[in-house]
PDB file with SEQRES, HELIX, SHEET and CRYST1 records, atoms N, CA, C and O in Angstrom:
SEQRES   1 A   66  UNK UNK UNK UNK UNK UNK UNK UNK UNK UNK UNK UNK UNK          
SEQRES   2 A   66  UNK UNK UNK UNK UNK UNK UNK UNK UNK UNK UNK UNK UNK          
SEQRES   3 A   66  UNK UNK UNK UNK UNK UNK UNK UNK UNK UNK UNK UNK UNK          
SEQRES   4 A   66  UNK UNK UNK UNK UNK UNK UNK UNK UNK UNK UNK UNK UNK          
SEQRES   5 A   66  UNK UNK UNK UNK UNK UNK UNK UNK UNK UNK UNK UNK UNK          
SEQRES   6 A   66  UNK                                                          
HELIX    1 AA1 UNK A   11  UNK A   18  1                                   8    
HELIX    2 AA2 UNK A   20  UNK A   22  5                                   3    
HELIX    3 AA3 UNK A   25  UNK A   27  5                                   3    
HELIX    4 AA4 UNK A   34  UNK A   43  1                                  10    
HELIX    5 AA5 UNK A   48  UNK A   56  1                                   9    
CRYST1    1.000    1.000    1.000  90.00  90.00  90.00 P 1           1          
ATOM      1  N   UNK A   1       5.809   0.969 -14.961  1.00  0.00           N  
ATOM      2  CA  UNK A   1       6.267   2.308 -14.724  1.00  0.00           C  
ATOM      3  C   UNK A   1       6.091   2.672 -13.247  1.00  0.00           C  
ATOM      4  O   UNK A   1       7.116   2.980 -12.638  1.00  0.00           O  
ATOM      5  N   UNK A   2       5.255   2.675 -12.778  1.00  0.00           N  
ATOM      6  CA  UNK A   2       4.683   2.749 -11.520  1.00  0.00           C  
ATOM      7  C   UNK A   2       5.810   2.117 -10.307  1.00  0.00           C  
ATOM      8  O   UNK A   2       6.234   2.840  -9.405  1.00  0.00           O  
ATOM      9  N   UNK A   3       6.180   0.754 -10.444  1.00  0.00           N  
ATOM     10  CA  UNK A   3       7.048  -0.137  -9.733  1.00  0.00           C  
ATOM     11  C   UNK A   3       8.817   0.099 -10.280  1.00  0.00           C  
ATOM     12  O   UNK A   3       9.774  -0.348  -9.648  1.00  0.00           O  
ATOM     13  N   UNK A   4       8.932   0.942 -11.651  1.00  0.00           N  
ATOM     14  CA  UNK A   4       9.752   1.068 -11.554  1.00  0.00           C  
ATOM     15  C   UNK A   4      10.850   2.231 -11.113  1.00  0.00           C  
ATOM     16  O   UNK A   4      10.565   3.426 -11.194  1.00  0.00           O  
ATOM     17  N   UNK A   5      12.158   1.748 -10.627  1.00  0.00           N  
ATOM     18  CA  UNK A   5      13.015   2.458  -9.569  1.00  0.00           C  
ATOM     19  C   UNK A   5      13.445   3.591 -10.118  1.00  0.00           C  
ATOM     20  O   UNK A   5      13.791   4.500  -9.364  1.00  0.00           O  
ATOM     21  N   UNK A   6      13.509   3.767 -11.565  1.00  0.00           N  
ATOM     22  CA  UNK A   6      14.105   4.367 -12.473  1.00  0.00           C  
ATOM     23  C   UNK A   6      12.883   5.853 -13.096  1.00  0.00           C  
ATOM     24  O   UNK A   6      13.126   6.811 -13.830  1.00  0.00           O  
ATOM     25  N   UNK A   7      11.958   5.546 -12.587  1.00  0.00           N  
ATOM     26  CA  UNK A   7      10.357   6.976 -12.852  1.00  0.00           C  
ATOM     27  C   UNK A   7      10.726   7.922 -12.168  1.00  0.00           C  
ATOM     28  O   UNK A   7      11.440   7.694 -11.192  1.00  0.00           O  
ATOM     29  N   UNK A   8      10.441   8.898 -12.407  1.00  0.00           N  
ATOM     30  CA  UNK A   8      10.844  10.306 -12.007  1.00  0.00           C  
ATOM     31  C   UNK A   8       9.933  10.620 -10.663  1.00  0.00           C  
ATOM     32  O   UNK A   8       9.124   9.732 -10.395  1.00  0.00           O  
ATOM     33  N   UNK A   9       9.951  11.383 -10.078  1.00  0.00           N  
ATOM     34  CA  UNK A   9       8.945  11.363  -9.035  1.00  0.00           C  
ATOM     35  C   UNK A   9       7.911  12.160  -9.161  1.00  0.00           C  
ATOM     36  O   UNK A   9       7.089  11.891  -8.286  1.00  0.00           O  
ATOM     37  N   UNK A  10       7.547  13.071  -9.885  1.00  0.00           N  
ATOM     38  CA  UNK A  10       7.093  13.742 -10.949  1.00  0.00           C  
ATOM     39  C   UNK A  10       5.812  13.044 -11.624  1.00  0.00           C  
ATOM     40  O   UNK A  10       4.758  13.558 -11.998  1.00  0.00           O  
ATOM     41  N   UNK A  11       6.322  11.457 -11.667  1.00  0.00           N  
ATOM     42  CA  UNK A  11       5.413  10.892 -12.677  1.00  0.00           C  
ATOM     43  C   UNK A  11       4.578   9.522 -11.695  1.00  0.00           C  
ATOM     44  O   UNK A  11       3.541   8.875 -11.846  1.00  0.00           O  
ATOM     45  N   UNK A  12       5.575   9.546 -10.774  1.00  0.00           N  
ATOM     46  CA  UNK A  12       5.000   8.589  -9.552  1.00  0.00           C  
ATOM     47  C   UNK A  12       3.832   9.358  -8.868  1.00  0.00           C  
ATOM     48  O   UNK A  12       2.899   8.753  -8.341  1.00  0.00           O  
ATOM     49  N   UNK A  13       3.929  10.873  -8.900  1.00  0.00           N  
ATOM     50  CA  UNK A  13       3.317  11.595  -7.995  1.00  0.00           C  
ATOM     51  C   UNK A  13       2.007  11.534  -9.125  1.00  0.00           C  
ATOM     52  O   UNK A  13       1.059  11.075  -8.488  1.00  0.00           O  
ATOM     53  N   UNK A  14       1.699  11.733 -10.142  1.00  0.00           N  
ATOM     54  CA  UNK A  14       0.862  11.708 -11.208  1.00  0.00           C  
ATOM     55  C   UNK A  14      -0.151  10.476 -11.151  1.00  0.00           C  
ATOM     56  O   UNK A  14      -1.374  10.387 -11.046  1.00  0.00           O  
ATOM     57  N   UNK A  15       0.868   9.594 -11.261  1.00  0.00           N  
ATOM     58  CA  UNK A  15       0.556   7.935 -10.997  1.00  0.00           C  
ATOM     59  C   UNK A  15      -0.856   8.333  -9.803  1.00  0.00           C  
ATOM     60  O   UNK A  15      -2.069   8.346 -10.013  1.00  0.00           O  
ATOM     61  N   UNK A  16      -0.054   8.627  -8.522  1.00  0.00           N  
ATOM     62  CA  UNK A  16      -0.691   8.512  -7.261  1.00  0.00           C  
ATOM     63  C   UNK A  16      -2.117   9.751  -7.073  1.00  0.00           C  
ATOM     64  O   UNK A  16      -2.943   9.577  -6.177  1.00  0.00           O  
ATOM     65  N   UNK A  17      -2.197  10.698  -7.839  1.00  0.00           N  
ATOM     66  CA  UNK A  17      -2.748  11.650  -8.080  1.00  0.00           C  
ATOM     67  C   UNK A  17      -4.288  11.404  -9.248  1.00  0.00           C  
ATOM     68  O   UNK A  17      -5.460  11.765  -9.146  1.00  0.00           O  
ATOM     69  N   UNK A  18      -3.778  10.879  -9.956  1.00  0.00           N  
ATOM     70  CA  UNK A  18      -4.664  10.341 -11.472  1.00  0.00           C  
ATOM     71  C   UNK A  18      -4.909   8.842 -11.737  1.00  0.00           C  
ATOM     72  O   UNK A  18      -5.556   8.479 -12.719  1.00  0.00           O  
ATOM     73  N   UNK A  19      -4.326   7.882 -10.752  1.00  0.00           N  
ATOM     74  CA  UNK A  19      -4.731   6.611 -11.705  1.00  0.00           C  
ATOM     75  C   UNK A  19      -4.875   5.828 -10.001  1.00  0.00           C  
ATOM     76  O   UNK A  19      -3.981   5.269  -9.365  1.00  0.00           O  
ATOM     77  N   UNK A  20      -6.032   6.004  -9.690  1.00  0.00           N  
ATOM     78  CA  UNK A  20      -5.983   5.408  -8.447  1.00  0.00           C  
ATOM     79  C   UNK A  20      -5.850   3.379  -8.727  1.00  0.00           C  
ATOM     80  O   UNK A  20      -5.621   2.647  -7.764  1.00  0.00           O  
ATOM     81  N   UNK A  21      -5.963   3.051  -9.562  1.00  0.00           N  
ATOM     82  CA  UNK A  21      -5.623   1.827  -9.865  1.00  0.00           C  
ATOM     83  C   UNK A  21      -4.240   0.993 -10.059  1.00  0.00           C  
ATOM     84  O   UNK A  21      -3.931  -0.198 -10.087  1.00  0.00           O  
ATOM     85  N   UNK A  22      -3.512   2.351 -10.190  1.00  0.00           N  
ATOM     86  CA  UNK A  22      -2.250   1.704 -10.123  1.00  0.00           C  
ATOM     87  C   UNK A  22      -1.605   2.201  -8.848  1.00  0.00           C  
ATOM     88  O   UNK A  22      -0.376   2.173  -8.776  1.00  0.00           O  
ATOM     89  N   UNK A  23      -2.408   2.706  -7.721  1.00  0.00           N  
ATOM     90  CA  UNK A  23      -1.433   3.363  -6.593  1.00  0.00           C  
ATOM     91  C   UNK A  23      -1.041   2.287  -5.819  1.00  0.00           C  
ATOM     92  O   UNK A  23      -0.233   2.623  -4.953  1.00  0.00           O  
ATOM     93  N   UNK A  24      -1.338   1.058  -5.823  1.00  0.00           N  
ATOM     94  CA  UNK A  24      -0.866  -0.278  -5.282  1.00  0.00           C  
ATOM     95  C   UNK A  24       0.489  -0.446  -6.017  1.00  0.00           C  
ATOM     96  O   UNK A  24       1.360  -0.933  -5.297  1.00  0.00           O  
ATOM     97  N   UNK A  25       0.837  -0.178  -7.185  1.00  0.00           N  
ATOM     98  CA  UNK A  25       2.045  -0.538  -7.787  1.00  0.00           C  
ATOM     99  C   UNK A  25       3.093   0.483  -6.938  1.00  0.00           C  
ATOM    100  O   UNK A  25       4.227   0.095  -6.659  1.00  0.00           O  
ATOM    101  N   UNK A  26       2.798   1.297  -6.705  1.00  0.00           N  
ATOM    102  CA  UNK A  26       3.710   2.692  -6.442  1.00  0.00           C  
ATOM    103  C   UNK A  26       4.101   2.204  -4.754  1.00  0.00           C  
ATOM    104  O   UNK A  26       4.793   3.061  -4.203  1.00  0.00           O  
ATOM    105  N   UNK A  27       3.861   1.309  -4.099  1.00  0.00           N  
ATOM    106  CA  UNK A  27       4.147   0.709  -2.969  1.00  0.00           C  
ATOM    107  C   UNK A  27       5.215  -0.096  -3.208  1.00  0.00           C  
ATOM    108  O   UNK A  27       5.919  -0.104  -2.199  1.00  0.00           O  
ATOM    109  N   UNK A  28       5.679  -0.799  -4.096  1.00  0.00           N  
ATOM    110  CA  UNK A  28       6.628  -1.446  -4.691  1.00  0.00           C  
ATOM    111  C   UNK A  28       7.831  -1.104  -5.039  1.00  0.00           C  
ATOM    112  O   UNK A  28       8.740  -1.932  -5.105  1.00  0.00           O  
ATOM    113  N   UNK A  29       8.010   0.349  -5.347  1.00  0.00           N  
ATOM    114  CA  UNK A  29       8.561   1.144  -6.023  1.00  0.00           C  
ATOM    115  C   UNK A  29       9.926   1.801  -4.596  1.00  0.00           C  
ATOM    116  O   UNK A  29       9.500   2.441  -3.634  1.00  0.00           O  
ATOM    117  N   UNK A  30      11.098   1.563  -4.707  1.00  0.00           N  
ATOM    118  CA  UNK A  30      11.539   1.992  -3.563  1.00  0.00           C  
ATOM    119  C   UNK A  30      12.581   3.159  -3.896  1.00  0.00           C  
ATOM    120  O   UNK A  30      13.734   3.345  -3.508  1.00  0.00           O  
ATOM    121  N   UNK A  31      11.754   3.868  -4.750  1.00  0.00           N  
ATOM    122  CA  UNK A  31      12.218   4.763  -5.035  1.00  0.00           C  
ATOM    123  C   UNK A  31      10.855   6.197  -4.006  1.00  0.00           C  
ATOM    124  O   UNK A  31      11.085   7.348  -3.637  1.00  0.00           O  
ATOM    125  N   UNK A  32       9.621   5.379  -3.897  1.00  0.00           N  
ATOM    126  CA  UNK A  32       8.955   5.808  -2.897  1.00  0.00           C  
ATOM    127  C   UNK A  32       8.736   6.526  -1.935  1.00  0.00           C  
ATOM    128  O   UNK A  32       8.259   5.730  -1.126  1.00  0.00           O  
ATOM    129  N   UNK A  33       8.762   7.743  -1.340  1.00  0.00           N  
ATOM    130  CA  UNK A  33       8.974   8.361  -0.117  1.00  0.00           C  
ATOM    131  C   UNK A  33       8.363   8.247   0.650  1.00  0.00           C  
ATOM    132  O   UNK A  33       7.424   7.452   0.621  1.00  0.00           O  
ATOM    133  N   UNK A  34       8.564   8.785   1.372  1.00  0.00           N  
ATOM    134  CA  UNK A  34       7.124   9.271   2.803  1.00  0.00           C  
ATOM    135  C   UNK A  34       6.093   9.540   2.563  1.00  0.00           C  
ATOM    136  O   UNK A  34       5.127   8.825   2.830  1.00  0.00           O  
ATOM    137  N   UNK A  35       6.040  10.570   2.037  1.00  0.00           N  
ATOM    138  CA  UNK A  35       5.150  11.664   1.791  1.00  0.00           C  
ATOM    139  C   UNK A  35       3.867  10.607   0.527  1.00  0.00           C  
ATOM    140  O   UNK A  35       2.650  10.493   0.679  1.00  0.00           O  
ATOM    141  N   UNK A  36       4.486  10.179  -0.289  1.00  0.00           N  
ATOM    142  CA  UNK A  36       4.155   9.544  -1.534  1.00  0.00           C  
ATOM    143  C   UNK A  36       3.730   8.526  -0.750  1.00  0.00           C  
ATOM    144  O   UNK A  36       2.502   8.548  -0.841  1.00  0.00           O  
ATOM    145  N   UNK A  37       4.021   7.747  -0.111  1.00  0.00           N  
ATOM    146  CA  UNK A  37       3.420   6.788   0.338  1.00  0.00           C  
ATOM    147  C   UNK A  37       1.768   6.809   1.395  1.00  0.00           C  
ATOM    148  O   UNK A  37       0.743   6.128   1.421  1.00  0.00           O  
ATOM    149  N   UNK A  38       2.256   7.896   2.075  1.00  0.00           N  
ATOM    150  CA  UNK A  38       1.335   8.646   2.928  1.00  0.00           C  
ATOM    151  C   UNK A  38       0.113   9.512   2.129  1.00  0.00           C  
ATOM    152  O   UNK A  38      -0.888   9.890   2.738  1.00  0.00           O  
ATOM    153  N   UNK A  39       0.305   9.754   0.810  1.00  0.00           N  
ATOM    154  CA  UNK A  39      -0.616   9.997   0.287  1.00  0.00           C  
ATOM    155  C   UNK A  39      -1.609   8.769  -0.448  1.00  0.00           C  
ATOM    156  O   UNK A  39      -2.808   8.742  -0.725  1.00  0.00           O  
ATOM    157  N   UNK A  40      -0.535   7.819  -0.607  1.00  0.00           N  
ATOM    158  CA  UNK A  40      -1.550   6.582  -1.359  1.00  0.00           C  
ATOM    159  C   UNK A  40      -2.384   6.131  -0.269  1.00  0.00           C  
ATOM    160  O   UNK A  40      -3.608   6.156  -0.401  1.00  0.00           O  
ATOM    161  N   UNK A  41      -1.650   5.575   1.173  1.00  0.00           N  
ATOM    162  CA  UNK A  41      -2.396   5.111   1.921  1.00  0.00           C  
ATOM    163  C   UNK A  41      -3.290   5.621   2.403  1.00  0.00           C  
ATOM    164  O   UNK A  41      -4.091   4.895   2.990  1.00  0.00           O  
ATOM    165  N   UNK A  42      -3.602   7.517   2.347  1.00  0.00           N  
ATOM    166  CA  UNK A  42      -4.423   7.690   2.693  1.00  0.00           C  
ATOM    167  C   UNK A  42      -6.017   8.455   1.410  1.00  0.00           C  
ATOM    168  O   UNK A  42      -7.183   8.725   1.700  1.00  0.00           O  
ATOM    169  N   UNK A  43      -5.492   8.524   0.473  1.00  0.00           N  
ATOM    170  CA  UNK A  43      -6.613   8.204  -0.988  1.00  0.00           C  
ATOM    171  C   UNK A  43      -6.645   6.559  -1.246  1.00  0.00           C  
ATOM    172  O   UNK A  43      -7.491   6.250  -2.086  1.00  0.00           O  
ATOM    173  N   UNK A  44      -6.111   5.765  -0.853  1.00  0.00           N  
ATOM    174  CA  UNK A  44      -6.543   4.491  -1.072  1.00  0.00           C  
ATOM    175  C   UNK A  44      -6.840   3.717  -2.207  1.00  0.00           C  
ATOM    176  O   UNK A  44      -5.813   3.716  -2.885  1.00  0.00           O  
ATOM    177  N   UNK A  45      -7.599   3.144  -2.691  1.00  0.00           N  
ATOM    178  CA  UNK A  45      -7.421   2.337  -4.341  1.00  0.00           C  
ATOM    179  C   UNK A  45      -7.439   1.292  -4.103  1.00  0.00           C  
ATOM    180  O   UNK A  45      -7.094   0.735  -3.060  1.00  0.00           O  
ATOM    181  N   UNK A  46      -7.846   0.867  -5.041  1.00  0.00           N  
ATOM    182  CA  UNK A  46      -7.979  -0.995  -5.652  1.00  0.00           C  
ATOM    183  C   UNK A  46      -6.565  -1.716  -5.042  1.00  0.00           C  
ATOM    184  O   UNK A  46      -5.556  -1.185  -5.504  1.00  0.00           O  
ATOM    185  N   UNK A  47      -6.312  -2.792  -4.120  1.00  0.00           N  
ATOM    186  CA  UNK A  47      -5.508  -2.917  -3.410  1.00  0.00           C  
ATOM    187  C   UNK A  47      -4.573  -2.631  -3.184  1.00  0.00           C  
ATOM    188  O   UNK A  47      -3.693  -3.457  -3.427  1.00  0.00           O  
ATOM    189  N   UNK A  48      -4.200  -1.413  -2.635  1.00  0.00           N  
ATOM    190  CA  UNK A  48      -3.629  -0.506  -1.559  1.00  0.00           C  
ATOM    191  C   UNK A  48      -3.478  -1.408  -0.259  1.00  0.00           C  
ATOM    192  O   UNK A  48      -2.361  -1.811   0.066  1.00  0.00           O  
ATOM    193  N   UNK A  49      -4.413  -1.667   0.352  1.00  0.00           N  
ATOM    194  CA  UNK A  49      -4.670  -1.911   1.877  1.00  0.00           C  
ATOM    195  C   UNK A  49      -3.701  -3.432   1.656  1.00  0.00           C  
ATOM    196  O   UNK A  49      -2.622  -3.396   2.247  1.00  0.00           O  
ATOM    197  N   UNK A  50      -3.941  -4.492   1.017  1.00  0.00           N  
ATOM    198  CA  UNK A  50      -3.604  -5.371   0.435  1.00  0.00           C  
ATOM    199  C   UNK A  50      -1.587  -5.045   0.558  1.00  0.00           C  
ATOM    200  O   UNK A  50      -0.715  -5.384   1.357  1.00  0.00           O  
ATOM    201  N   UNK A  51      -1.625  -4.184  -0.793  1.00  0.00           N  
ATOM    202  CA  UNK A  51      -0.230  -3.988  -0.383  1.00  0.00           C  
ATOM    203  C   UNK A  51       0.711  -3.448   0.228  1.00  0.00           C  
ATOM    204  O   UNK A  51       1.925  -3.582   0.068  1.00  0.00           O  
ATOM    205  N   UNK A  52      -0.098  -2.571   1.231  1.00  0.00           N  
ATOM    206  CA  UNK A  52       0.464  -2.296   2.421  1.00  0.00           C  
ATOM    207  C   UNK A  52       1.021  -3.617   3.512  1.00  0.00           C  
ATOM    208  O   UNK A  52       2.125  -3.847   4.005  1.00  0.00           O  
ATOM    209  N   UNK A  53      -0.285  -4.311   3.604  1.00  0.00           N  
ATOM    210  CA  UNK A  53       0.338  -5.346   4.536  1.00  0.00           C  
ATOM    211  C   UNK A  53       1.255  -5.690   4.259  1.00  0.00           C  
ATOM    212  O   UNK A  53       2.136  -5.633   5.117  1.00  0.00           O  
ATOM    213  N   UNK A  54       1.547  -6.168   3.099  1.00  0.00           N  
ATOM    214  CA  UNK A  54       2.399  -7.339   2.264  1.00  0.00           C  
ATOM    215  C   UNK A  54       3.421  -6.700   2.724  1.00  0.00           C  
ATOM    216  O   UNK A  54       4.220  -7.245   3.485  1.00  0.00           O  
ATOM    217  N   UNK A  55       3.577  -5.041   2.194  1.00  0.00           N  
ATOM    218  CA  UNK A  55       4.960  -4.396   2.800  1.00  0.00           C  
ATOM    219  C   UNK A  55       5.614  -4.616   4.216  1.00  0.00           C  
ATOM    220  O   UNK A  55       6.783  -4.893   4.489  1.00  0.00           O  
ATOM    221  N   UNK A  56       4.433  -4.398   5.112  1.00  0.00           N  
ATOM    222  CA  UNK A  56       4.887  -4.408   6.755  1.00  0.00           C  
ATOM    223  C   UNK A  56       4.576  -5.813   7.159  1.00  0.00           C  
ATOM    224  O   UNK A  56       4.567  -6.164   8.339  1.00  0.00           O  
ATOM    225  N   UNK A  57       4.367  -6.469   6.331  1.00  0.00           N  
ATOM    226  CA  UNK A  57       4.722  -8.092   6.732  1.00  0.00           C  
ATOM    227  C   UNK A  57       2.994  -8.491   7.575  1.00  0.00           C  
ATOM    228  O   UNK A  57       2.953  -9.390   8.414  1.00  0.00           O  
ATOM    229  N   UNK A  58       2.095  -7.936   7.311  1.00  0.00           N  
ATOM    230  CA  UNK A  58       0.774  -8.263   7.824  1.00  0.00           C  
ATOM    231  C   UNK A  58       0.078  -8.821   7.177  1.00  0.00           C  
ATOM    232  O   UNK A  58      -1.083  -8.682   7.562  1.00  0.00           O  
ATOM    233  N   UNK A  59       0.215  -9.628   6.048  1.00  0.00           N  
ATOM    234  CA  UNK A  59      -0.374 -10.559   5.422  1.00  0.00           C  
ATOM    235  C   UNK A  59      -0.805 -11.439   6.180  1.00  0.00           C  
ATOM    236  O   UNK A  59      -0.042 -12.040   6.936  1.00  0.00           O  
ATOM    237  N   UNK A  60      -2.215 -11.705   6.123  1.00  0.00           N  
ATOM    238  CA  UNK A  60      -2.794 -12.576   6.819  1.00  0.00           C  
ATOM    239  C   UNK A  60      -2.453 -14.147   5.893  1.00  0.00           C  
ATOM    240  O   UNK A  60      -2.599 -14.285   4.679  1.00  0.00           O  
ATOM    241  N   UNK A  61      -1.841 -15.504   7.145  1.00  0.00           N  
ATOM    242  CA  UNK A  61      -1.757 -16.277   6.656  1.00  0.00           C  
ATOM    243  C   UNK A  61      -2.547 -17.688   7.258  1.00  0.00           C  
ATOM    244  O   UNK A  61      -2.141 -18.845   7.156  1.00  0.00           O  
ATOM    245  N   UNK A  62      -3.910 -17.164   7.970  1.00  0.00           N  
ATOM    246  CA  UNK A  62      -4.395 -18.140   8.159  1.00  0.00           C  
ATOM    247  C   UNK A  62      -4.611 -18.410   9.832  1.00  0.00           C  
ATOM    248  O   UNK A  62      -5.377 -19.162  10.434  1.00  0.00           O  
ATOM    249  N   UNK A  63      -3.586 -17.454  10.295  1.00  0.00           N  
ATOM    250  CA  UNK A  63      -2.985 -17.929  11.948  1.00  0.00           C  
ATOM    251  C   UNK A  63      -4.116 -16.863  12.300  1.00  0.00           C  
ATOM    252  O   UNK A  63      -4.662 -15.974  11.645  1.00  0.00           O  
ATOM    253  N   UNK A  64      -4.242 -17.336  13.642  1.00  0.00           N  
ATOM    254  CA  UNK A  64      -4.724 -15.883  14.568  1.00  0.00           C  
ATOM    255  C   UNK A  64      -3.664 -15.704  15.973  1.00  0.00           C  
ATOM    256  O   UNK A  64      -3.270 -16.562  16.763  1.00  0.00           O  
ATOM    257  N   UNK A  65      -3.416 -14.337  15.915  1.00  0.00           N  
ATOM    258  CA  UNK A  65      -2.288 -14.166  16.692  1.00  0.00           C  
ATOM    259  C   UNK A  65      -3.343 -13.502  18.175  1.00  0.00           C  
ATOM    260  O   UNK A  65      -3.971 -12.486  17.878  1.00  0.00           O  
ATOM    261  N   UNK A  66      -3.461 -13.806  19.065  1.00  0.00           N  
ATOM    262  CA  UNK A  66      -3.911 -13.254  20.159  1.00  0.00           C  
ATOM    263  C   UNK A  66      -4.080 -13.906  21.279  1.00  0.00           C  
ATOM    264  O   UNK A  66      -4.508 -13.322  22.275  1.00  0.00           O  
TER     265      UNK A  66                                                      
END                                                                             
């Protein structure tokens, strides 16, 4: 529900509000906004940080870039 495109925003916002365990799923979801997103990343949750990178492509793969 969480990941899917088709949830109301209503219920994504609920998601992100009440179930801090699934606010990593709601990153997936590109039905997603700003605002919604900006609130997960900043209440945070059980990998959040995790799937943020993954989103902006910062997955650490071992390299060191510097």
């Amino acid at each position: 529900m969480a990941c899917d495109p088709d949830t109301d925003m209503s219920t994504l916002w609920l998601i992100a509000r009440e179930h801090p365990h699934l606010r990593k799923w709601l990153i997936a979801n590109p039905k997603a906004d700003a605002a919604l997103l900006e609130y997960v990343s900043q209440a945070g949750g059980p990998g959040v940080r995790d799937a943020f990178d993954i989103l902006f492509g910062e997955a650490t793969s071992g390299e060191t870039t510097g």
